[in-house]
N, C-alpha and C positions, 0 to 999 in steps of 0.2 A: 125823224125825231123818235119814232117809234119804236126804231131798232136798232138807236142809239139809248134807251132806257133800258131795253130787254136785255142789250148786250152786259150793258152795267149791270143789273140784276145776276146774268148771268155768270158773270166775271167776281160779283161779289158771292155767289154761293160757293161756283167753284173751289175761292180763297178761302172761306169757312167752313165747307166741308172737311177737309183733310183735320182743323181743330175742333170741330165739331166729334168727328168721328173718335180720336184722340180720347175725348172725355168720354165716351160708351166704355163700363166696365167690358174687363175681358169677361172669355166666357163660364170661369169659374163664378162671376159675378155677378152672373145676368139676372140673380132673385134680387137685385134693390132696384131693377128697373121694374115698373109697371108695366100689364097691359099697352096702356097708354101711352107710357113714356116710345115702349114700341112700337105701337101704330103713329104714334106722332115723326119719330124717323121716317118710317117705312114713308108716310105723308109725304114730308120734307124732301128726300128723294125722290120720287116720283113727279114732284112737284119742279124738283132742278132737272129731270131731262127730259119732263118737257116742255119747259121755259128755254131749254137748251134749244132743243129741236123746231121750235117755234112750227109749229104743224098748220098746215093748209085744212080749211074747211073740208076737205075731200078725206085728208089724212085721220083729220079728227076723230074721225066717223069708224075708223081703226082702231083707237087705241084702247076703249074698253079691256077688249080682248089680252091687249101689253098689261097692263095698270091690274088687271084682274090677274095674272099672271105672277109677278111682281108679289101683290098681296098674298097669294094663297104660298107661293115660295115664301116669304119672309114669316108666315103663320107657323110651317113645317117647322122652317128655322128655328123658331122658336119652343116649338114641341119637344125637336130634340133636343136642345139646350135641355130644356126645363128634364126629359127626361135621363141625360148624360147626370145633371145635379143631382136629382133622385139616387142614380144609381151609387154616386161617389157617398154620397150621406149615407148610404146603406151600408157601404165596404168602408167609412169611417169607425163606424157605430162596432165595428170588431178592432180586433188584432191583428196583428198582422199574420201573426201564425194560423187563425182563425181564418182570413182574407187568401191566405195561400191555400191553405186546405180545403177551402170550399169553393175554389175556381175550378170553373170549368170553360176549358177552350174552345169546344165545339159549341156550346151556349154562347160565347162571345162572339166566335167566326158570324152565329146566326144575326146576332144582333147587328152585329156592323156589316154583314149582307142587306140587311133589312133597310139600314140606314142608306148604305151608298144605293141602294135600288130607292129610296124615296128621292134621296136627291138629285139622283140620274132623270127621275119621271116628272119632278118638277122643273129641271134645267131644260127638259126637250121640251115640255110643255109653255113655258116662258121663250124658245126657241120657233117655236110653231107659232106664237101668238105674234112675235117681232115678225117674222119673213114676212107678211104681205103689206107691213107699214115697211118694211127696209127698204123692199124693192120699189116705192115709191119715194124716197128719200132723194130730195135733188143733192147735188156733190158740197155744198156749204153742210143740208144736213147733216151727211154720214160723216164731212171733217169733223161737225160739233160731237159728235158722237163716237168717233172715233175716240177724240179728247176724252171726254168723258168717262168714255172702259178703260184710258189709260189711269184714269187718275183711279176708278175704282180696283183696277188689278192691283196698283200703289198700296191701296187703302189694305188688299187683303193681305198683300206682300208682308206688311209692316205689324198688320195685327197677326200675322201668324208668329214672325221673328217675336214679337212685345211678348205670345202665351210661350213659346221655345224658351227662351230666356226665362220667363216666368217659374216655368218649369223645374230650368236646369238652378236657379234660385232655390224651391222650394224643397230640391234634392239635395244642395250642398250644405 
């Protein structure tokens, strides 16, 4: 009966997830969510894989380490939202003749160095904290989990095309 409840729980995040996600401004948009409204996703995910993964007392005792992982990624994330927004407000606040002339390429290369090196440190660090809960994952687990990064690769697939299109919008 047990896991005949979880499975429903699970089955019914699943299905709300993807409209869940749906309603998250994109990421020009990310200043009318909160703090809050943030860590309440960031929650809520965490919360659906591992409802997913239904973990063994033994497992349990691992996931800290995921969860914690997870968190400080999803904080970054946010950082550099909040700092990508800053910067657009800044190159708004000119012209464009102004925004042309005062680029600088090598300043950018650094900056978006800087970013792909945090994101890289967090994705291996969230990759280091998964290996020793994965390796203990019976083959039900890692199917539920498999599912799961399908549906999230879905999720980033969709929200990338939503700001592309956004984009090519905001240019025509």
């Amino acid at each position: 009966m047990l896991k005949l409840v979880a499975f429903g729980l699970t089955a019914l995040f699943l299905t709300a997830s993807p409209q869940a996600y749906a309603q998250v401004p994109a990421a020009g948009a990310i200043d009318r969510l909160t703090t809050g409204d943030v860590s309440a996703i960031t929650d809520a995910r965490i919360n659906l894989v591992k409802a997913a993964l239904q973990l063994t007392p033994d497992q349990e005792k691992m996931w800290p380490a995921v969860e914690d992982a997870i968190r400080a990624r999803a904080k970054d994330r946010a950082t550099r939202i909040g700092n990508a927004e800053t910067r657009l407000r800044e190159l708004r606040d000119k012209s464009a003749i102004e925004a042309l002339r005062d680029r600088n390429p090598v300043e950018f290369l650094h900056r978006r160095a800087d970013v792909l090196a945090q994101r890289a440190a967090d994705l291996k660090k969230l990759a280091d904290a998964w290996q020793p809960l994965y390796q203990t994952l019976n083959p039900e687990q890692r199917r539920r989990m498999a599912a799961l990064a399908v549906i999230v690769f879905r999720e980033m697939r969709d929200g990338l095309e939503q700001r592309r299109l956004q984009a090519e919008g905001d240019q025509g």
